[in-house]
N, C-alpha and C positions, 0 to 999 in steps of 0.2 A: 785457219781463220775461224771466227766464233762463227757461231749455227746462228740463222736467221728466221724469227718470226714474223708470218704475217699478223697486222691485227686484225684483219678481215679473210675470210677464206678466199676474195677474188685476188688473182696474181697479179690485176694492174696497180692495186693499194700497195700504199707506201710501205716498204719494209722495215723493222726495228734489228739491233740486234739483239739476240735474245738473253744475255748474258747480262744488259741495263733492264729488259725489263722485268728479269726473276730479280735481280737485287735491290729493285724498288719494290719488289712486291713483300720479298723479305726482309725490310726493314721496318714494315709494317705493324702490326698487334690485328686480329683480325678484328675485332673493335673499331680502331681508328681506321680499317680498311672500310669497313660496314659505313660507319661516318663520315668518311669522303663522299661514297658512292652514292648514300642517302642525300645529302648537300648536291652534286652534280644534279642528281634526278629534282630535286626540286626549284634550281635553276633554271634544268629544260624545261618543266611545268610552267615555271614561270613566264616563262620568253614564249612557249606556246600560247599560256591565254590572254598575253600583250598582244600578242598577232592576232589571236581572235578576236579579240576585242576592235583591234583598229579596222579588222577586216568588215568587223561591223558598223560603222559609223558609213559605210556602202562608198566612200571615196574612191573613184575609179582611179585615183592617183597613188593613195595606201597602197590601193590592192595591189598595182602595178609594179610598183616599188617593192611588197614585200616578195611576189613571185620571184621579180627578178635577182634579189637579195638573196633566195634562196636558192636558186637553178646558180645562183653563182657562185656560194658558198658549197654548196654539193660540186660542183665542178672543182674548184679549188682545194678541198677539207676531203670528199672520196667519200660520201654520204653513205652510209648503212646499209644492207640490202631492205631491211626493215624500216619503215618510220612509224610504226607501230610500237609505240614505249609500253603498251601493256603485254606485247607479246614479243620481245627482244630474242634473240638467237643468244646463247652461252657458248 
């Protein structure tokens, strides 16, 4: 059987096997790896200061909606140890 990676160090995150994710990594250019990954991060930025933003217009219905948008999305998706984007774990 192929050998399996965690993408996360905790054992209850979903596992890959690791044999799909070295061959997408190597069909890459590290370039075009760089420019993904810059594009991803400036997505989250984005979706972040949309949520800041609605969180400020003080609607206790936003607010409501986005926590819970988010405790359910981390339930479902296996949220990061970190949500700290400027200090990420490698």
């Amino acid at each position: 059987m192929y050998p399996v990676m965690t993408m996360n160090h905790d054992d209850h995150h979903q596992k890959l096997p690791s044999h799909l994710l070295f061959a997408a990594c190597r069909s890459l250019s590290p370039t075009s790896a760089r420019a993904i990954h810059s594009l991803l991060y400036a997505v989250n930025l984005s979706c972040s200061y949309l949520l800041m933003l609605a969180i400020m217009t003080f609607n206790i219905g936003y607010f409501g909606v986005i926590v819970l948008g988010l405790a359910l999305g981390n339930f479902l998706f296996g949220g990061s140890q970190s949500s700290d984007v400027c200090h990420t774990q490698s």
